[in-house]
C-alpha positions in Angstrom: -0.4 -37.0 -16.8 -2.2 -36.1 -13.6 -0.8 -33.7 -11.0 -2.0 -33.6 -7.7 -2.0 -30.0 -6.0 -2.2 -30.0 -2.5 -2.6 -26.6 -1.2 -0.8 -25.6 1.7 -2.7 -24.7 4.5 -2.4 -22.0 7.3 -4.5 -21.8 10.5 -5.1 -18.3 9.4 -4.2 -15.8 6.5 -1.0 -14.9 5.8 -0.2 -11.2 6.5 0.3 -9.1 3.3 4.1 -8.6 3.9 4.8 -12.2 4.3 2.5 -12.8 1.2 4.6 -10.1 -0.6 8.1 -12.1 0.8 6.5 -15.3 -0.7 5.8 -13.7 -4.0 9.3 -13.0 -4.8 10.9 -15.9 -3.4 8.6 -18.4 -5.7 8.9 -16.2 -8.8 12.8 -15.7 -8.0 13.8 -18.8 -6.9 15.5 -16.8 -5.1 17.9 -18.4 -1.7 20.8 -17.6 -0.1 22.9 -18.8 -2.8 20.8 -17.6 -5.6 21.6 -16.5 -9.1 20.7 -13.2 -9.6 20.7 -13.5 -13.5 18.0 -16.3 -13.1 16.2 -14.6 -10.4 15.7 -11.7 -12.6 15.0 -14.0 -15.6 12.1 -16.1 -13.9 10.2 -12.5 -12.7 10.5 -11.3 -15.8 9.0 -14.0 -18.1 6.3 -14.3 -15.6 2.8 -12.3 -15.1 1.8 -11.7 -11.5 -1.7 -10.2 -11.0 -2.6 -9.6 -7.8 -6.2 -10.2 -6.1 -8.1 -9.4 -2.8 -10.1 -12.7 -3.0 -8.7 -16.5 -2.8 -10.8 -18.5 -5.2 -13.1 -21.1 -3.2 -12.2 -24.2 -6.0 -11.1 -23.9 -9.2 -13.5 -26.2 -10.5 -15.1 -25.0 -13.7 -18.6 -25.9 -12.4 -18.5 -22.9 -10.1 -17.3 -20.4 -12.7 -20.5 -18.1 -12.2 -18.5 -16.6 -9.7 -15.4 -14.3 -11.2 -12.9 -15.2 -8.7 -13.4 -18.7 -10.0 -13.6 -18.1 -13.7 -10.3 -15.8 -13.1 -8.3 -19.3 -12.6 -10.4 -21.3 -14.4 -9.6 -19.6 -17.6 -6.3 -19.9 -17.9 -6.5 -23.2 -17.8 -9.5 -24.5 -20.0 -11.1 -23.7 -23.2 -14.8 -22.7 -23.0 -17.2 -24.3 -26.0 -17.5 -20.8 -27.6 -16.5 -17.7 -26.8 -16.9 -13.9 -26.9 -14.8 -11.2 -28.5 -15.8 -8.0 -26.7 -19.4 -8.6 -26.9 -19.3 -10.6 -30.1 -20.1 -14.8 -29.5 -17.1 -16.8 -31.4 -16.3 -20.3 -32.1 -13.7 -21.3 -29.4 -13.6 -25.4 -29.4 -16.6 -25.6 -31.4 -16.0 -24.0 -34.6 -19.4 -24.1 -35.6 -23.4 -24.3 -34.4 -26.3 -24.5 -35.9 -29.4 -23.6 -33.5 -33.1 -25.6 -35.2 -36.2 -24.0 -35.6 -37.6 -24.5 -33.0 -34.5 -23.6 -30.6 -34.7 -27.2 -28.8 -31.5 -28.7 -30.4 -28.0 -27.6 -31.0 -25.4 -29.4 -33.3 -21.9 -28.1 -32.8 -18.3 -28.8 -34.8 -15.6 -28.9 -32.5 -12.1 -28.3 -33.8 -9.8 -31.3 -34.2 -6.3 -29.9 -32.8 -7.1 -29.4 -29.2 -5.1 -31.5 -27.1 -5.6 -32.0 -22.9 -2.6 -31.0 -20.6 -1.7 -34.6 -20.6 -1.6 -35.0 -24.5 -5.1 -36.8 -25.0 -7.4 -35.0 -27.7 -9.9 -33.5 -27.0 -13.6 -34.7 -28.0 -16.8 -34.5 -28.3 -17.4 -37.2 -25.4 -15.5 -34.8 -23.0 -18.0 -31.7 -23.8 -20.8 -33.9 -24.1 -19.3 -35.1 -20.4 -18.9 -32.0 -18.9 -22.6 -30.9 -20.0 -23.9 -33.7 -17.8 -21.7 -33.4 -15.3 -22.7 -29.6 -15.0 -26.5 -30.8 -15.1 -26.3 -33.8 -12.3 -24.1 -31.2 -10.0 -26.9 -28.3 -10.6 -24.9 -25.3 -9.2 -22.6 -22.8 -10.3 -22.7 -22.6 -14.1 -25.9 -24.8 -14.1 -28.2 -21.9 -13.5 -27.5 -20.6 -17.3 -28.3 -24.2 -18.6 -31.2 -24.6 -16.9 -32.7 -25.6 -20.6 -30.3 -28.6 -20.6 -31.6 -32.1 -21.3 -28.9 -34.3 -23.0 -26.1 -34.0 -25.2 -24.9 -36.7 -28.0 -21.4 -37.4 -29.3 -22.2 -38.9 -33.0 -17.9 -38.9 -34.0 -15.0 -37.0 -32.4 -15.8 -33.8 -33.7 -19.7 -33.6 -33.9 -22.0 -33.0 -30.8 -26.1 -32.6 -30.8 -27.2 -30.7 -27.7 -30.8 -31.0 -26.9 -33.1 -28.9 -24.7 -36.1 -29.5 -22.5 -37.4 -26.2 -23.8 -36.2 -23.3 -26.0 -33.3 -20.6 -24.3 -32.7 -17.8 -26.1 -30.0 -17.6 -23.7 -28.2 -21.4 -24.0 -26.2 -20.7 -27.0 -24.3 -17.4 -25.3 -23.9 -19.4 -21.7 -21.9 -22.6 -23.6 -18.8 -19.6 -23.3 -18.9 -20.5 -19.6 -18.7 -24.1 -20.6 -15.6 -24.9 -19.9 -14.2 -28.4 -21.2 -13.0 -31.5 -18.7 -10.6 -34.6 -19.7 -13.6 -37.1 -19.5 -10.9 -39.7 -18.6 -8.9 -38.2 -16.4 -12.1 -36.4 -14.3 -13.6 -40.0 -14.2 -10.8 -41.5 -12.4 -11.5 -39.3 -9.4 -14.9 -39.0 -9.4 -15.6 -40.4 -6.4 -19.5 -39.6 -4.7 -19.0 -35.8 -6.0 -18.6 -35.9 -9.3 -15.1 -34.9 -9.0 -15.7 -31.7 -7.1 -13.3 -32.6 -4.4 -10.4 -33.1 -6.7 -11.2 -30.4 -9.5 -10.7 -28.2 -6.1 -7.0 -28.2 -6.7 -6.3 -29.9 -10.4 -6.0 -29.3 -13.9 -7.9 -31.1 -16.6 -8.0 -28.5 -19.4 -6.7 -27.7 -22.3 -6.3 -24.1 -22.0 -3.1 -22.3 -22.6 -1.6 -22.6 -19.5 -1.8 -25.9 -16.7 -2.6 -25.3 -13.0 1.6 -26.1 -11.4 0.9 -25.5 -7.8 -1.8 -23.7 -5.3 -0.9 -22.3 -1.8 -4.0 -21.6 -0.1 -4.5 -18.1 0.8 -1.7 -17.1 -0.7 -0.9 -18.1 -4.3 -1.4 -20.0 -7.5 0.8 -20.7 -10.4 0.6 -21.6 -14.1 3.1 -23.1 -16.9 2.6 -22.4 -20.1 1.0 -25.9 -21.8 3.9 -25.8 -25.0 1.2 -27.8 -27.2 -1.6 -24.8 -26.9 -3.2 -25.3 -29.9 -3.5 -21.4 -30.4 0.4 -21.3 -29.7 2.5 -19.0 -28.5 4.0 -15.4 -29.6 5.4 -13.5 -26.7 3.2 -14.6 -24.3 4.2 -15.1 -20.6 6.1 -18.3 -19.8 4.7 -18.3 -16.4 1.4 -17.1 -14.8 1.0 -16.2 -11.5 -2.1 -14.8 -8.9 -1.3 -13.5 -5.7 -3.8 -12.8 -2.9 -3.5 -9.7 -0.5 -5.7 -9.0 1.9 -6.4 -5.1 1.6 -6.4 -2.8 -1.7 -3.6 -1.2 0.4 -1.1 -4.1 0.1 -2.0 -4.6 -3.8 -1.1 -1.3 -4.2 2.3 -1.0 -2.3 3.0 -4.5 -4.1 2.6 -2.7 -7.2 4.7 -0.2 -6.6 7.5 -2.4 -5.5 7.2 -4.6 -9.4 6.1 -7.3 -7.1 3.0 -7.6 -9.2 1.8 -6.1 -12.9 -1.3 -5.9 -12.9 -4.0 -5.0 -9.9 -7.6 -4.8 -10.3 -8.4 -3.5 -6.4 -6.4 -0.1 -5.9 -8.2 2.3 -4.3 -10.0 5.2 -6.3 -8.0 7.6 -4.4 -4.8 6.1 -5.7 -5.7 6.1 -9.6 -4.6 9.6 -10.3 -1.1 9.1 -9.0 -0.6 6.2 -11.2 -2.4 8.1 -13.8 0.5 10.9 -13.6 3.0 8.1 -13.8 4.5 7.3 -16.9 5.7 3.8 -15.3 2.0 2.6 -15.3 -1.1 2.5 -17.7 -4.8 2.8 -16.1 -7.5 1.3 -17.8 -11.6 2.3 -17.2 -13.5 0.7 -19.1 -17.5 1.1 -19.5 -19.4 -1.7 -18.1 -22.6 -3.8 -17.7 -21.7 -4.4 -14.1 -24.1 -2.7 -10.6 -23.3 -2.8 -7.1 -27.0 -3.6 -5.7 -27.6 -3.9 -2.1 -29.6 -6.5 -1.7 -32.6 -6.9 1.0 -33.2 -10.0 2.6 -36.9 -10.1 1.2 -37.9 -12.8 4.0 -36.0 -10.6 7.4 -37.4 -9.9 10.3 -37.3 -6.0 9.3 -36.6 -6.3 6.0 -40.0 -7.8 4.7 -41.5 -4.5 5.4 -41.3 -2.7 2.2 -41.7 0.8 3.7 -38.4 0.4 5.4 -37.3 -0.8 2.5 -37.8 2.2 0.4 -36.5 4.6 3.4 -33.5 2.8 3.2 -33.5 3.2 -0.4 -34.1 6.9 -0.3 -31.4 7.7 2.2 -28.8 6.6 -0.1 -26.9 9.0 -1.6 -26.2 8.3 -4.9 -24.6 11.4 -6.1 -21.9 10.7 -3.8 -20.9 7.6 -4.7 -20.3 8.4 -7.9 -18.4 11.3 -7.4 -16.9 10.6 -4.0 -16.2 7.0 -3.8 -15.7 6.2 -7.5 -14.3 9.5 -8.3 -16.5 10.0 -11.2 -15.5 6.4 -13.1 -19.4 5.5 -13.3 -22.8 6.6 -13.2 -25.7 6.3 -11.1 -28.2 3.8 -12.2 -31.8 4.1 -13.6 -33.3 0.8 -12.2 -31.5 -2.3 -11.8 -30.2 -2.6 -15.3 -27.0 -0.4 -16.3 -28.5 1.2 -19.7 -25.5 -0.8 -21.7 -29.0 -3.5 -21.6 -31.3 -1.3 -23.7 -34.1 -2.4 -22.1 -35.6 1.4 -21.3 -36.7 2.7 -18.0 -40.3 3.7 -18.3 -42.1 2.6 -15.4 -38.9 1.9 -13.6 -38.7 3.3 -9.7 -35.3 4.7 -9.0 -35.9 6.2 -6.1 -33.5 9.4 -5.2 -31.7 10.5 -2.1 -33.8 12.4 0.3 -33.4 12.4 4.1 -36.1 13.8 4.9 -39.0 11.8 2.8 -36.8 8.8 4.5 -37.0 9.7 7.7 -40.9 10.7 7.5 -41.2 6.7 6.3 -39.3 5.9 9.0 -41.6 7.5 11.4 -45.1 7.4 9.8 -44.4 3.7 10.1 -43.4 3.7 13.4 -39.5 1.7 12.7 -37.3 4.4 14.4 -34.7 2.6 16.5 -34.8 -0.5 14.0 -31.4 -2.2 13.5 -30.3 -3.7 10.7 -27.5 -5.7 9.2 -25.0 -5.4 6.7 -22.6 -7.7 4.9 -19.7 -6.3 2.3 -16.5 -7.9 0.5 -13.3 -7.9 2.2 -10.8 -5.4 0.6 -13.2 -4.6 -1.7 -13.1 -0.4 -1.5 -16.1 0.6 -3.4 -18.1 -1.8 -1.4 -16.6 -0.5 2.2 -17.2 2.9 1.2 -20.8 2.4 0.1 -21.3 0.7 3.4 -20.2 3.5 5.8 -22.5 6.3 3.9 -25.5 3.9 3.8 -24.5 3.8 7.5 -23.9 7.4 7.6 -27.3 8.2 6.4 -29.3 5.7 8.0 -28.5 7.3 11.5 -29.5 10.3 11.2 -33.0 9.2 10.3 -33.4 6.7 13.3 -31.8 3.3 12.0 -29.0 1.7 13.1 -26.7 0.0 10.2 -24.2 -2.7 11.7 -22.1 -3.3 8.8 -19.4 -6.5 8.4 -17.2 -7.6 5.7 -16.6 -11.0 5.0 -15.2 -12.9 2.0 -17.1 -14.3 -1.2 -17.4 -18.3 -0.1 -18.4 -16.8 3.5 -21.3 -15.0 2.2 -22.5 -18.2 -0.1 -23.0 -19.5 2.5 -24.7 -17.1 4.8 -27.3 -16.4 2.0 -27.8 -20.3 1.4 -29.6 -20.0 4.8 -32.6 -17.9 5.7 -31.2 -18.2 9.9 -27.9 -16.4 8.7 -28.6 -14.4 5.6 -28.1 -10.4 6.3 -31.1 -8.2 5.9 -28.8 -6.3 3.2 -25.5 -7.4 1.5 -23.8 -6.0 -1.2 -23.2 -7.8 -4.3 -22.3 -7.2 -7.8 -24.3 -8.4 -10.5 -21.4 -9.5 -13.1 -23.2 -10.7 -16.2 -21.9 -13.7 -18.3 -23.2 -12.5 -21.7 -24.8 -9.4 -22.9 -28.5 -10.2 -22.2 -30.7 -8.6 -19.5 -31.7 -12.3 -18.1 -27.9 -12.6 -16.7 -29.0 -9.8 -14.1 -32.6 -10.3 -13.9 -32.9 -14.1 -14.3 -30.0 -14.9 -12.0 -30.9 -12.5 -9.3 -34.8 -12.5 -9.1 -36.3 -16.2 -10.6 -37.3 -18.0 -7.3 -36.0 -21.0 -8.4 -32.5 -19.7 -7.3 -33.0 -19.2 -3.6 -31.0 -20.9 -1.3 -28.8 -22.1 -4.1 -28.2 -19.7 -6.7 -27.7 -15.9 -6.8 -31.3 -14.7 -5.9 -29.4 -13.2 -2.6 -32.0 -11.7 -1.4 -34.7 -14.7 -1.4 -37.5 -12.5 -3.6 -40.0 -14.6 -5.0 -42.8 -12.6 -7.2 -44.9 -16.0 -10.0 -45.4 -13.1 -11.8 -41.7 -12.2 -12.3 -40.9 -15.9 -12.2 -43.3 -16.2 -15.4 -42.1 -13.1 -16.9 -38.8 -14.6 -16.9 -39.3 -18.2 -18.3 -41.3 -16.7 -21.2 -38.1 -14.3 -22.2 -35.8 -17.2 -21.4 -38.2 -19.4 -24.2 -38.9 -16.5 -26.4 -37.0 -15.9 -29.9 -38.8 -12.6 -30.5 -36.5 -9.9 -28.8 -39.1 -7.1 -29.0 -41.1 -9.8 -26.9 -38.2 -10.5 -24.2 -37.6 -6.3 -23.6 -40.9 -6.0 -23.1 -40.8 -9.0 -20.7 -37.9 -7.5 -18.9 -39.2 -4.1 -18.7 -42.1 -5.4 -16.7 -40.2 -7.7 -14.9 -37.7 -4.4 -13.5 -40.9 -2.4 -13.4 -41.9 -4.8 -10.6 -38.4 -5.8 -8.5 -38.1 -2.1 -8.3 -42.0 -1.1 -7.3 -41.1 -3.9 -4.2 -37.6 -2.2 -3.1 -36.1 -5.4 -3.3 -32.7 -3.7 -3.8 -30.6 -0.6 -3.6 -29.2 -0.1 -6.8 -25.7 2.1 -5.8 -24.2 2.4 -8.9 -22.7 1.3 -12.3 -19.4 1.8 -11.9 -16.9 1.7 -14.4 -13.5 -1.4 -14.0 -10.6 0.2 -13.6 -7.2 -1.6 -14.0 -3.8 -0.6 -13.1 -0.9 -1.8 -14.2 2.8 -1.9 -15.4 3.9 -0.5 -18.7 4.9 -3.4 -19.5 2.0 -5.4 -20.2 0.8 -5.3 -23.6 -2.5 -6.0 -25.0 -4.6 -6.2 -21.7 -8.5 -5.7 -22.7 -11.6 -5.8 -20.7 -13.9 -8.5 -21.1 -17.2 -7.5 -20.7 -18.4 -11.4 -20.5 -15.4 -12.4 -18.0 -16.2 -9.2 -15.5 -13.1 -9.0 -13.1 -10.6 -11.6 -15.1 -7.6 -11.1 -17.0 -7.3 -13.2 -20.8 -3.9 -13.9 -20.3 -3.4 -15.3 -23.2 -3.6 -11.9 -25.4 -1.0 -10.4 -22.9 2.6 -9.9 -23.6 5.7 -8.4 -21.6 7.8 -6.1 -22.4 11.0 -5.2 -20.5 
């Protein structure tokens, strides 16, 4: 069974109150000859998170990026998986790594079943691993190690490597697994990218029903889940708003139940509110500010480090997050246990910034600025950088734009910002998902080294913790490699702040996933009344 989802398109994006009015009417069914009693029935068996950012596919390929893996999830099953931060079997039941790190031979499970019925086997993860490899983006980056995979029956698969990766094993739990048959029928000159844009071919506990661009996307539960089902919700929904303002009001209304954007200001009224539950939970997770290592200003490193020094720090956690983080001692949050010695965190100080400023002659230097739409923390951050930056001779012109948008910006050196603000969300609990993804050259233009910084001694660094098996060996590797990104300013680090959900009292069983950074596991939700 194949359904095509063609999202509707809008010449622009749909105000927050119409997306509100749309929320309702698909969830209720709801017209002017309605049943109430069904109406009521349909809102209540279904779970309606709310988001400020529209997923650019919902291919599995481009699952590095959260708003991706949010609806990608739902519908898939990942080769293994993690339990807090403990790696599970998931599909594959079983692995056994060799000696010398370069093979892999997994057991997969023989109950799962596709959305269409067919089983699933070890020719569609064998599949998916080259198809990931021959696309080389997204996901690819934590497979780099990937040289070939081989299917010997239905539910036993040999996974060899070009090299050893201490980190291949952990990154299979953002493998997620494709209907070889169904993907091959539409795959076209692009590997199926086009059409995994708006289908389903997992096998995950809920299939992909229907997508309206900018606005929506909705989920049935698959009844043949091999996991099954015990109270979970019938129906899935994720709406799009455009501001943390308009999740919030939505939320208040019961038009959504769970909202991962509310302003900090807003948490302690839902906190005093019996009708909600708030969740913070500790994470791995900074907001860097990243410096176009390649800009016309930017390349200088002594404007780099005023810039760095006029951040307040301080303030951000206690102003902007409200205390619900901590400031950070490098780039890594200390969740990594890597140790700081040698790290340079530098701290807020005006007036060794502005001396910088001046002894290097860059007063009247502008500069700009890129941030995430309705993203709060990020918008705040921006105007005191801003803030600060003016009063020691250095004009900040700050713009927000969406996720996809800024892709694309950084894929060019022409458009990319001499600083944007990203978050480092790490796939698995291992320093290289911060410091390989962000600062190994090999990801410039194409990855997530957003800042283009390109050090052979980091990018050596790097490969020899990627190969290494001795993890004394890697921390020290990682230590250096810290020791150096932050000696060259090639970022702000703002903060480590903690996730903070809000939602209805009557989800049950909503847990953060440290490896799945701003996603919701359905599945271990229930409803109450």
């Amino acid at each position: 069974m194949s359904i095509r989802l063609t999202p509707t398109r809008s010449p622009r994006r749909i105000a927050a109150v119409a997306t509100a009015f749309v929320a309702i009417a698909v969830l209720a069914g709801c017209s002017t000859g309605g049943n109430a009693s069904s109406s009521s029935s349909a809102r209540t068996s279904t779970l309606v998170i709310a988001e400020n950012e529209v997923p650019a596919s919902f291919d599995p390929v481009q699952a590095d990026n959260s708003t991706v893996d949010e609806v990608v999830s739902p519908a898939y099953d990942s080769v293994l998986a993690y339990d807090g931060s403990d790696l599970k079997g998931n599909v594959a039941k079983e692995w056994t790594l060799s000696d010398d790190g370069k093979s892999i031979d997994l057991t997969l499970r023989d109950d799962v079943t596709f959305h269409d019925g067919t089983k699933l086997t070890a020719e569609d993860v064998a599949y998916t691993l080259d198809r990931i490899k021959a696309i080389n983006t997204g996901v690819a980056s934590f497979l780099t190690a990937y040289d070939s995979a081989t299917a010997t029956d239905d539910t036993h698969l040999t996974i060899k490597l070009s090299t050893a990766d201490a980190t291949f094993v952990p990154a299979l739990s953002r493998v997620y697994v494709l209907e070889k048959a169904l993907v091959s029928e539409h795959e076209g000159d692009d590997h199926a990218q086009s059409w995994l844009s708006t289908n389903d071919a997992g096998s995950g506990p809920y299939a992909l029903t229907k997508y309206t661009d900018n606005q929506s996307a909705a989920y049935s539960q698959y009844k043949d889940y091999w996991k099954g089902f015990d109270g979970q919700a019938k129906k899935l929904q994720f709406q799009y708003f455009s501001s943390a303002n308009d999740e919030n009001q939505a939320l208040k209304a019961g038009d959504v139940d769970i909202a991962m954007d509310i302003a900090p200001s807003e948490w302690a009224s839902y906190k005093s509110n019996s009708a909600y539950k708030v969740d913070q939970a500790t994470t791995n997770v900074g907001l860097y500010a990243f410096f176009n290592m390649d800009g016309t200003s930017t390349k200088d490193k002594a404007l780099r480090e005023a810039v760095a020094t006029a951040y307040d720090y301080s303030s951000h956690v206690k102003s902007i997050l409200k205390g619900a983080g901590t400031e950070l001692d490098g780039v890594l949050p200390s969740g990594f246990d890597i140790g700081t010695e040698g790290v340079t965190q530098p701290e807020y100080d005006l007036d060794a910034a502005k001396k910088l400023i001046d002894d290097n002659d860059l007063s009247g230097t502008t500069l700009t600025m890129t941030y995430f739409k309705a993203t709060t923390e990020m918008e705040q951050a921006a105007t005191l950088l801003q803030s600060s930056l003016k009063q020691i001779g250095v004009t900040l012109d700050v713009k927000a734009v969406t996720y996809p948008a800024y892709v694309e910006m950084a894929s060019k050196p022409e458009t990319r910002p001499d600083i944007a603000e990203v978050y480092a969300f790490p796939a698995f609990p291992d320093a290289s998902a911060v410091l390989y993804q962000n600062f190994d050259s090999q990801f410039i233009g194409g990855g997530q080294n957003w800042g283009a910084y390109s050090n052979p001694e980091v990018d050596e660094l790097l490969a020899a913790a990627q190969s290494s098996t001795d993890e004394d060996a890697r921390k020290a590797d990682y230590l250096k490699v810290e020791q150096i990104v932050t000696a060259d300013y090639a970022t702000i680090n703002l903060a480590n702040s903690k996730y903070v959900t809000v939602m209805s009292d009557r989800v049950k069983g909503y847990t953060y996933q440290p490896a799945h950074h701003q996603t919701v596991d359905v599945y271990a939700i229930t409803l109450g009344d």
